[in-house]
N, C-alpha and C positions, 0 to 999 in steps of 0.2 A: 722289384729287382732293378738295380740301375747297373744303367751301360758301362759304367766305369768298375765296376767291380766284374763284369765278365772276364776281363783277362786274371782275376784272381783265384778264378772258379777252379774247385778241383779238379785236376786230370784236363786242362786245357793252357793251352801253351799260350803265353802270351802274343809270340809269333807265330802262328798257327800256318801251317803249307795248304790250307784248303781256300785253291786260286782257282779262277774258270780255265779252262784250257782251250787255249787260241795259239796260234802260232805267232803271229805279231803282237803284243800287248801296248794297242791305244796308251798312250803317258797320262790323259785323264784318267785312265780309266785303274790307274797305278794304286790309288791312295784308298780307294774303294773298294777295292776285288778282296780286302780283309776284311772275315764279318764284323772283329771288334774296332779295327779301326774306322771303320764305316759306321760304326752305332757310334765311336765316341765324333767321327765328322758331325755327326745328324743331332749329339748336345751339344756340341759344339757353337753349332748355327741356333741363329735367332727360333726360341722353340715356339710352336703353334701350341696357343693352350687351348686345351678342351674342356668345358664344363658341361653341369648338370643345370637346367632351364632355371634352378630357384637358387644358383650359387651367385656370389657378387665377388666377383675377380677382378684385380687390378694390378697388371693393364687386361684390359678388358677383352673374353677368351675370342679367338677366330672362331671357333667350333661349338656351336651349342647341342650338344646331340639328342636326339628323340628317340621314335620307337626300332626295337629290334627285328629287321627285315629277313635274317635269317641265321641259322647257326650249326657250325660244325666241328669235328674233332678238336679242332688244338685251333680254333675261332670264330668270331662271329663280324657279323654285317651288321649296320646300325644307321638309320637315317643322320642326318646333321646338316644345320643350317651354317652356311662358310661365311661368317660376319664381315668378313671383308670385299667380297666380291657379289655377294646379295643374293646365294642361290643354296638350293638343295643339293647335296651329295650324298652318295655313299662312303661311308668309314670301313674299312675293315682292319679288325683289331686281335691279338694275340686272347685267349682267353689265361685272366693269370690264375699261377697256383705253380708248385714246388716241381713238376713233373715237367716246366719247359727246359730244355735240354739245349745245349748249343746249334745242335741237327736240325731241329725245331724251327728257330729261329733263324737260322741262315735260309734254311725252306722258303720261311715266310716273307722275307726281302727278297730270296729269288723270283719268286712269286709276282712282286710288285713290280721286279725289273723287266722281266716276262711280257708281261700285260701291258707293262709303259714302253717298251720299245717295239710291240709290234704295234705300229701305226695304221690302222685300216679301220675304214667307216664300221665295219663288221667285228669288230673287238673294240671290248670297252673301254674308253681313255681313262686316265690314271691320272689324276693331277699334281701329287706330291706325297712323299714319304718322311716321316717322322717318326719323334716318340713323345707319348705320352708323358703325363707331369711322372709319373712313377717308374720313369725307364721303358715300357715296355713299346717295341716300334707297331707303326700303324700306316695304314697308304687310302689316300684320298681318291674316288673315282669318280665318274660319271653315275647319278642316278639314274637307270633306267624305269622308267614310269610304264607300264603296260604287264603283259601277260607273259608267261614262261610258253614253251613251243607245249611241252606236258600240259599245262593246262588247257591251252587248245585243241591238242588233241582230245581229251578227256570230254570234252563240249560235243565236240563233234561224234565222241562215241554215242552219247546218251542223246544225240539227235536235236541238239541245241541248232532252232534256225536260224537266228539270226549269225552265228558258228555257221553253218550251211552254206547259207547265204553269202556270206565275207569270204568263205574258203572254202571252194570250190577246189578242184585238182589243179585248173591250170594256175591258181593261187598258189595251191601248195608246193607247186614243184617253183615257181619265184622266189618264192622263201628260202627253200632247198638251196637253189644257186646262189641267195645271198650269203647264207653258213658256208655253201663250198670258197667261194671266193675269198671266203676268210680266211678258212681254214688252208687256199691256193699260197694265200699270202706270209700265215705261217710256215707253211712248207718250203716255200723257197728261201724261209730263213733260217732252216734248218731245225723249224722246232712241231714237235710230236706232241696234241693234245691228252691224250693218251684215259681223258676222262670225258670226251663227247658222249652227250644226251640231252633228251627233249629238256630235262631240268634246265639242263646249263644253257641252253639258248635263250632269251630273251627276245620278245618280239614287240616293240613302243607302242606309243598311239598313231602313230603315224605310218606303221608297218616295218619302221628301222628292226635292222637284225642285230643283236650283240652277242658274240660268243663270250661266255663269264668262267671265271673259274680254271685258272693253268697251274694250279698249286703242282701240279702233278707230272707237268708238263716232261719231255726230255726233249733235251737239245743235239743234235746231230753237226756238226759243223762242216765234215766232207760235203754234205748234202746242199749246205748252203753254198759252198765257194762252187759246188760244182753247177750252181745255177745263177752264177753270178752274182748274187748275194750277200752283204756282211751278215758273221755270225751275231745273234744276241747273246751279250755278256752279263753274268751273273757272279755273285759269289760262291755258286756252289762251284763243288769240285767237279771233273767228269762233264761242266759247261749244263749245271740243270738238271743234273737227273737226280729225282727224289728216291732213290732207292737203289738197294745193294741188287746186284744179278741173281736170280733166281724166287727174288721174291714177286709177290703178284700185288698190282694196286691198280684201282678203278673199279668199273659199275659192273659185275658180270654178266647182267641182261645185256650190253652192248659192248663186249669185249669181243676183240676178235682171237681166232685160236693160239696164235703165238702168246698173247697176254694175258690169255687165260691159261696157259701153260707156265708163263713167266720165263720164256724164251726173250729175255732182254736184248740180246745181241739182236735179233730179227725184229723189233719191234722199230717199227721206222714210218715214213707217211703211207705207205699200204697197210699200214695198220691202223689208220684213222680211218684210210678210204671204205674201210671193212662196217666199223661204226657205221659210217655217215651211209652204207648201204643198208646198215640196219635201223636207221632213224628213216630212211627213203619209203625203204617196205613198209614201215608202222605208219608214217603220217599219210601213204595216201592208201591201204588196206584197212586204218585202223586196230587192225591187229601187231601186238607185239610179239616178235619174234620168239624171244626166249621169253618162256613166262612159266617155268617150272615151279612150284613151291615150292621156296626154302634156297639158302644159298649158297651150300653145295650143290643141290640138285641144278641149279643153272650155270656155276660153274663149270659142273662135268658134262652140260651139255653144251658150251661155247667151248670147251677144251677139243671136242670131238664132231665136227658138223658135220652131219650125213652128204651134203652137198649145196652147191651155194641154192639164194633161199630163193624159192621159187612162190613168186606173189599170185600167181592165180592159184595155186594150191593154198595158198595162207589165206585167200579173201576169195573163193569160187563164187560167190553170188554176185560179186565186183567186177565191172566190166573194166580190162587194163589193154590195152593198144603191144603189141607185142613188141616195142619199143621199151615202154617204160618195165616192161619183161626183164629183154637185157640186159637194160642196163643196171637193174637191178641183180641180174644173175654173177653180172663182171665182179660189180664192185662188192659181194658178197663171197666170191670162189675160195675155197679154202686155200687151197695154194695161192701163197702171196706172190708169184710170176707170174698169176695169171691175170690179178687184178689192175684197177688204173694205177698210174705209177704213181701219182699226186692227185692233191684234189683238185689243183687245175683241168686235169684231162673230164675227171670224175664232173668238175662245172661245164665244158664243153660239150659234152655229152648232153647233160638237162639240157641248156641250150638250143640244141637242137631238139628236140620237144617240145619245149617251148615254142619256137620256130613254127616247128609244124601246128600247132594246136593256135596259131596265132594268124595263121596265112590265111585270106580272103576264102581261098578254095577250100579251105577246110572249117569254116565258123560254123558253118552250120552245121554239119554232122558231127564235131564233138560237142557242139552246145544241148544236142539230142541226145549224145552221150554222158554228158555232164548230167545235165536230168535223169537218164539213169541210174549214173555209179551214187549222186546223193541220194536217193530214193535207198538203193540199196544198202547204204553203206549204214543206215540208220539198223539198229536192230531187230529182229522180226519180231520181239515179245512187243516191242513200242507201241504204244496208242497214244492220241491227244486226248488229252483232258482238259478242256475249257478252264482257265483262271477267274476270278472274281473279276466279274464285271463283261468278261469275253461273253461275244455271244456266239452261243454252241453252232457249231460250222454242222451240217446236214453231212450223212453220210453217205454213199452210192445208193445205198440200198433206201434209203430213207426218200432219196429224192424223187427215186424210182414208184414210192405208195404215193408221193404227193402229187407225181403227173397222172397218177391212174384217178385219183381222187378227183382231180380238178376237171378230167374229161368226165368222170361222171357226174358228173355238180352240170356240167355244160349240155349233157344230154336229157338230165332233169330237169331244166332251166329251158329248153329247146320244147321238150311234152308239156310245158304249161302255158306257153305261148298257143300251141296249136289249140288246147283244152278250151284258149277264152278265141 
């Protein structure tokens, strides 16, 4: 599909009224806020070609792209090497076929404006949007090289040490305050992640945090001016929001009650905060909150929460400070008044746990406790099993034969001496 016949498509106006809503409309920002005129700007300008590793292009492509990193409804994520600046990226790209729709499309540039204008170490940079040799548009990211927050936990479930080891609690909750901080910093720009999960975080080699993935996002602009703030501008209408009122989208395991209700109007940053209480409980419980089978049955049970989630009841054999209790209970309360307002406050809060779990006067007795909650946190079916080559670690009980053994070797050893 090429850009230039979109405004020919049936049932779409070639002047189309779906603008972002801002009160002042930026003059740059004039000639863009049209999805078609915006696709014919982006053929307009000099096009980034992309190839396949065994094609011969001329002039010769910026983008040579590799293996596919991951994929979803309406597209996919695809390594590629940026010929001109000499590094690796992420591509993410429209998947094609007869079922893209104008909706679609606007989504998926919203999407890229999203992620490129929220500027923070903790969201993933966006280097450039374009389209493809056959129309279809695409946005350039930052590769992030390491592990998903999902994936660490998962380690951590099955009692992976050297997982252990690296991420301990007061690890965990570091991490924690890097995602809030991010997620502080969307918020004050008035935009609602509204799909947070261990998935969508990203954690490097180096321990960087990247929140991924705003396809979904909704923008709120009161929110932002009322924090001082410019809003983030998009082509969609409504300033971002991918979806009509009443309908439901995101992860149900980590939805909070209004968006699992599809209470759209109430869905705002205490509606993240809710999430990011429910990613808090799982990564230092290891236990997931919602883990109904089947997705209705997790739906109607984020529709309707008994009360906020109480982590020593989700992990009782896990020793938790009655600190990371609360803060856990706040930022989970069903009533959205009762929660943190943002995720700033929600990052202030870690903070101070962190704080305390860091103080001189405190190293040692959480470092006794640390030892602890990892012992326990492992699960009780677990055993080691020596690898090839390991040599098999003696057990309590085993070491227990071997001292009785070697006093008696010492007292037979002792009667033959006296004998000569």
């Amino acid at each position: 599909m090429n850009s230039r016949s979109l405004a020919s498509m049936e049932g779409i106006d070639p002047q189309p009224s779906e603008t972002a809503y801002f009160e002042e409309r930026p003059p740059v920002f004039q000639e863009t806020m049209d999805i078609t005129a915006l696709l014919h700007h982006l053929e307009d300008a000099t096009p980034s070609v992309i190839a396949e590793p065994s094609e011969e292009i001329n002039p010769p492509a910026r983008y040579i792209i590799g293996r596919e990193l991951g994929s979803g409804s309406i597209g996919q994520v695809i390594m590629a090497r940026d010929q001109h600046l000499g590094r690796e990226v992420a591509i993410k790209v429209l998947h094609e076929g007869e079922g893209l729709s104008r909706d679609i499309i606007a989504r998926f540039v919203a999407e890229a404006q999203i992620t490129a204008q929220l500027e923070h170490p903790s969201v993933v940079p966006v280097h450039e949007i374009g389209l493809m040799p056959g129309g279809m548009p695409y946005f350039s990211m930052k590769l992030v090289k390491g592990r998903s927050l999902d994936d660490i936990i998962n380690l951590l479930r099955i009692g992976d040490r050297a997982a252990l080891r690296t991420y301990n609690h007061l690890m965990r909750l570091r991490l924690f305050q890097r995602i809030c901080q991010g997620m502080a910093y969307a918020h004050a720009k008035g935009v609602v992640h509204r799909d947070l999960k261990p998935s969508n975080v990203m954690i490097g080699e180096y321990g960087e945090v990247q929140i991924m993935d705003w396809g979904l996002a909704k923008i709120i602009p009161a929110f932002s001016t009322s924090n001082g703030a410019g809003s983030v501008l998009t082509v969609r209408r409504e300033t971002g929001s991918n979806n009509s009122r009443g309908s439901i989208v995101g992860t149900p395991s980590y939805m909070s009650p209004e968006q699992a209700r599809g209470d759209y109007d109430d869905i705002g940053p205490r509606s993240d905060v809710f999430t990011l209480g429910l990613i808090l409980a799982e990564l230092m419980s290891l236990i997931r909150v919602y883990r109904r089978p089947g997705f209705q049955a997790t739906l109607d049970e984020a529709k309707h929460p008994s009360g906020p989630v109480d982590i020593r009841k989700l992990a009782p054999w896990t020793a938790f400070t009655q600190d990371i209790d609360r803060v856990v209970r706040r930022a989970t309360h069903p009533e959205i008044e009762q929660r943190h307002h943002h995720a700033g406050e929600l990052s202030a809060d870690i903070a101070k746990l962190i704080e305390e779990r860091s103080s001189p006067t405190s190293v040692k007795r959480f470092s006794s406790q640390e030892k602890t909650e990892e012992e326990t946190s492992i699960p009780l079916c677990q055993f080691h099993l020596p690898s090839i080559g390991e040599t098999p670690r003696p057990s309590g009980f085993g070491l227990g034969v071997l001292t009785l053994l070697g006093l008696e070797a010492a007292i037979f050893l002792l009667w033959l001496l006296l004998q000569w």
